[in-house]
C-alpha positions as CSV (number, residue, x, y, z in Angstrom):
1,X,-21.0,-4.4,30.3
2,X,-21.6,-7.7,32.7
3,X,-19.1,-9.9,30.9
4,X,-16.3,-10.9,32.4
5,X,-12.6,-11.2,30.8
6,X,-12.9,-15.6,31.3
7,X,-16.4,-15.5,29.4
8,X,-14.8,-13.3,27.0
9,X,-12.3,-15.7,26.3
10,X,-14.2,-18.8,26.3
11,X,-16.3,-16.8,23.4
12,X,-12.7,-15.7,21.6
13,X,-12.0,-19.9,21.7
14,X,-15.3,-20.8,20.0
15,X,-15.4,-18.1,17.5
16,X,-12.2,-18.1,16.5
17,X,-9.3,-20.3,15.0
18,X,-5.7,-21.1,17.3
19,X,-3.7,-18.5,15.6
20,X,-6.2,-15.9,15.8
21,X,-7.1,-16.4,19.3
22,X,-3.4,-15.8,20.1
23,X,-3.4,-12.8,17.8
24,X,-6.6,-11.5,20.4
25,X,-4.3,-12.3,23.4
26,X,-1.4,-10.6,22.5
27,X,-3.0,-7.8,21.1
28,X,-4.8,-7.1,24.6
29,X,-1.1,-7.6,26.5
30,X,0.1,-4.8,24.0
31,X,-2.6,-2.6,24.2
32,X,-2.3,-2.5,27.7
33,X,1.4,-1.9,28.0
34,X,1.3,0.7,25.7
35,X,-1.8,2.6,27.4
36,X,0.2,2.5,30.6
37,X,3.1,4.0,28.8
38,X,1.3,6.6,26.9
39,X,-0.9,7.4,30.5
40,X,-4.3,6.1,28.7
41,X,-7.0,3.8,30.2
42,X,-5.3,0.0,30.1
43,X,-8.6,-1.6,31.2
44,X,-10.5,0.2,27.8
45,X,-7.4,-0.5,25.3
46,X,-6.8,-4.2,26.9
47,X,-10.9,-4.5,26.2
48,X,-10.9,-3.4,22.7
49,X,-7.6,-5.2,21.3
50,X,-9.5,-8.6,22.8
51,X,-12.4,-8.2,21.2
52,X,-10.6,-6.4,18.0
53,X,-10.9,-9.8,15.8
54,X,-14.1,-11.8,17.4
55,X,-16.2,-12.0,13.9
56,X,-12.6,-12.6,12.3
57,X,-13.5,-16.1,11.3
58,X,-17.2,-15.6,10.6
59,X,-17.5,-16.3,7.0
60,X,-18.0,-12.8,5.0
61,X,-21.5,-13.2,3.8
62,X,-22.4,-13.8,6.9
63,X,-20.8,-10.3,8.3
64,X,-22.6,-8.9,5.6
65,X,-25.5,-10.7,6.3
66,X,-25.1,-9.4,10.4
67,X,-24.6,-5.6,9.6
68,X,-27.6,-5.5,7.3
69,X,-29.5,-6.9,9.5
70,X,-28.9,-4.0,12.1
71,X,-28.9,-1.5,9.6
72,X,-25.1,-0.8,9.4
73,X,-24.6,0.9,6.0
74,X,-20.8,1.2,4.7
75,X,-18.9,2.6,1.7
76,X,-18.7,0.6,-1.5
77,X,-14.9,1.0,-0.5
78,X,-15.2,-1.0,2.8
79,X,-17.0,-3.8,1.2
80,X,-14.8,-4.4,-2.1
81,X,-11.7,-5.6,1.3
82,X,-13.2,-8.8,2.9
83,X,-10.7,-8.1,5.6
84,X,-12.4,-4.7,6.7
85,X,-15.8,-5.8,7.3
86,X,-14.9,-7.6,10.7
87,X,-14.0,-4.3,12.5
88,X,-17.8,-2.7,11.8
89,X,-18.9,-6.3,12.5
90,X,-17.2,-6.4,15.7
91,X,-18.7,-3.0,16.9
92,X,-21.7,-3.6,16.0
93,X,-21.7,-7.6,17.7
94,X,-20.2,-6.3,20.9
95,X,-22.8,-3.3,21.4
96,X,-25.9,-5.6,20.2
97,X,-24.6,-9.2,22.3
98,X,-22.4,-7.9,24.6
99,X,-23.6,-5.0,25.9
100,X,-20.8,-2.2,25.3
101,X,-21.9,1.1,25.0
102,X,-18.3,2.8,25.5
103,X,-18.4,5.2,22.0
104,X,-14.3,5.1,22.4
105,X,-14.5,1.1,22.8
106,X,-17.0,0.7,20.1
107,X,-14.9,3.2,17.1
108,X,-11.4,1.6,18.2
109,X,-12.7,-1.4,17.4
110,X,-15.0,-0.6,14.4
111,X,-11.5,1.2,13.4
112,X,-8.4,-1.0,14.0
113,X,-7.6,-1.7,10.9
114,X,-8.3,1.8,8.6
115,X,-7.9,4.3,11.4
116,X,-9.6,7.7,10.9
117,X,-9.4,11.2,11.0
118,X,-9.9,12.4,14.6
119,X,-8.6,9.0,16.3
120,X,-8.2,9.0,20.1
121,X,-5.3,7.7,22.0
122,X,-7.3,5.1,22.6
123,X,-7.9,3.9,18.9
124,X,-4.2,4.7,17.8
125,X,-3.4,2.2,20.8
126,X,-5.4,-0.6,19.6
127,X,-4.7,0.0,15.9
128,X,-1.3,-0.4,16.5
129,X,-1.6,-3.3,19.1
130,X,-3.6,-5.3,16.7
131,X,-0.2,-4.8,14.1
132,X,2.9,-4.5,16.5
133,X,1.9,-7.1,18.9
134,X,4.5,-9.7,19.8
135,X,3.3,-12.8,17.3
136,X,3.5,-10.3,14.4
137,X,6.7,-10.6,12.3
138,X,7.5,-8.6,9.1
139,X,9.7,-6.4,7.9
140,X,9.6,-3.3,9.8
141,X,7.3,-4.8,12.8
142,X,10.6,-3.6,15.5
143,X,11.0,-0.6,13.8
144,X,7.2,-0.2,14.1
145,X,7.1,-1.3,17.9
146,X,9.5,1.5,19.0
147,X,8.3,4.0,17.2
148,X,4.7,3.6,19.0
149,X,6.8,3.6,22.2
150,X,7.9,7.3,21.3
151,X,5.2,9.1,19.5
152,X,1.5,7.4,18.6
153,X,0.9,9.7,15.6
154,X,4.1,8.6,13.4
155,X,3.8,5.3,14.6
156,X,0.3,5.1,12.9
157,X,0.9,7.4,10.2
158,X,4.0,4.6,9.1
159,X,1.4,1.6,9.2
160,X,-0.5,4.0,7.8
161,X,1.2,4.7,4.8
162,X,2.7,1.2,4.5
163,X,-1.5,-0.2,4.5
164,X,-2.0,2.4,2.0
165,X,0.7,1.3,-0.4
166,X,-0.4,-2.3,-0.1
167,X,-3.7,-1.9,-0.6
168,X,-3.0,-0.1,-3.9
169,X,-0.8,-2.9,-4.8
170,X,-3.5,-5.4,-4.5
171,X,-5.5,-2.9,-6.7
172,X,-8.3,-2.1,-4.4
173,X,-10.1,1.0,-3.8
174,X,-8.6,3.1,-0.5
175,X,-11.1,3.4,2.4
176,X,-11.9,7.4,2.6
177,X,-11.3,7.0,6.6
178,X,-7.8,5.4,6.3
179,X,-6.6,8.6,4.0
180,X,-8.0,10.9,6.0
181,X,-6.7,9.7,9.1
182,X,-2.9,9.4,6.9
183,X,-3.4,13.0,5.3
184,X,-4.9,14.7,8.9
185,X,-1.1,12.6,11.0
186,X,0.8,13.4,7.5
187,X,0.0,17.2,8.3
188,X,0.4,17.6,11.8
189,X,3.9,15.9,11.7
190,X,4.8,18.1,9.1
191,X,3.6,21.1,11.2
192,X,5.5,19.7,14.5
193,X,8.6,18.9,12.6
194,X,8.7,22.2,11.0
């Protein structure tokens, strides 16, 4: 990729609204404090979480529109949550415009808001930057930011969960790659814990 971080941004302040472009920036600060602490490439996970939300305002017909155009097929699932489809369209913008061909780059970003079974460092890092970083406020958010200080699996197995549980709320279908990725962190803390 020949892009540089200032083009980057200049294309995160066209494409996308005040709030969101500050959502982008402090996502990218996050993601690369906590691949330094977790001893995982900064430059890939400060990459990723700034380009996590670029088709974030693009209207959803037209993300539509843009995947089916490049032959990006997804699960009834993904398409019933407007909010999902900007992750896929992200990945798939920043391969075909952009020119990034890092796999890892690519899935954390086509994956930062389900997860999935299998996820690297690298994708539990920008997952969680794109919810703990330091605009987000809810309940739990602190609670949330140390815990992916300590340990990246229970960190994203409690947004995890807590995603899961809203989404059912909402009444929505669950996204087969968020479960998995719950069930698959679910298991293995069970296993470490004892």
């Amino acid at each position: 990729m020949k892009i540089t971080r200032r083009e980057i941004i200049n294309l995160l302040t066209a494409r996308l609204d005040e709030r969101r472009l500050r959502h982008s920036l402090a996502a990218e600060k996050e993601a690369t404090s906590l691949a330094v602490h977790h001893g995982e490439d900064w430059r890939k996970a400060a990459l990723a979480a700034l380009l996590h939300d670029l088709c974030r305002c693009d209207p959803t017909e037209w993300q539509r529109s843009y995947l089916r155009a490049r032959s990006v097929k997804l699960a009834r699932e993904w398409l019933c949550d407007p909010q999902l489809l900007h992750g896929p369209c992200v990945a798939e913008y920043i391969r075909c415009e952009l020119g990034v061909t890092d796999r890892e780059i690519l899935s954390a970003v086509r994956y930062h808001t389900t997860g999935r079974p299998g996820m690297t460092n690298l994708e539990k890092i920008v997952f969680l930057a794109d919810k703990i970083e330091a605009t987000r406020d809810y309940d739990g958010v602190e609670k949330t930011r140390a815990a992916a200080y300590q340990s990246l699996d229970k960190a994203v197995h409690f947004v995890l969960g807590h995603n899961l549980a809203q989404v059912c709320k909402m009444g929505l279908p669950l996204v087969k790659e968020a479960v998995g990725a719950y069930n698959e962190l679910t298991t293995r803390i069970i296993d470490e814990e004892g």
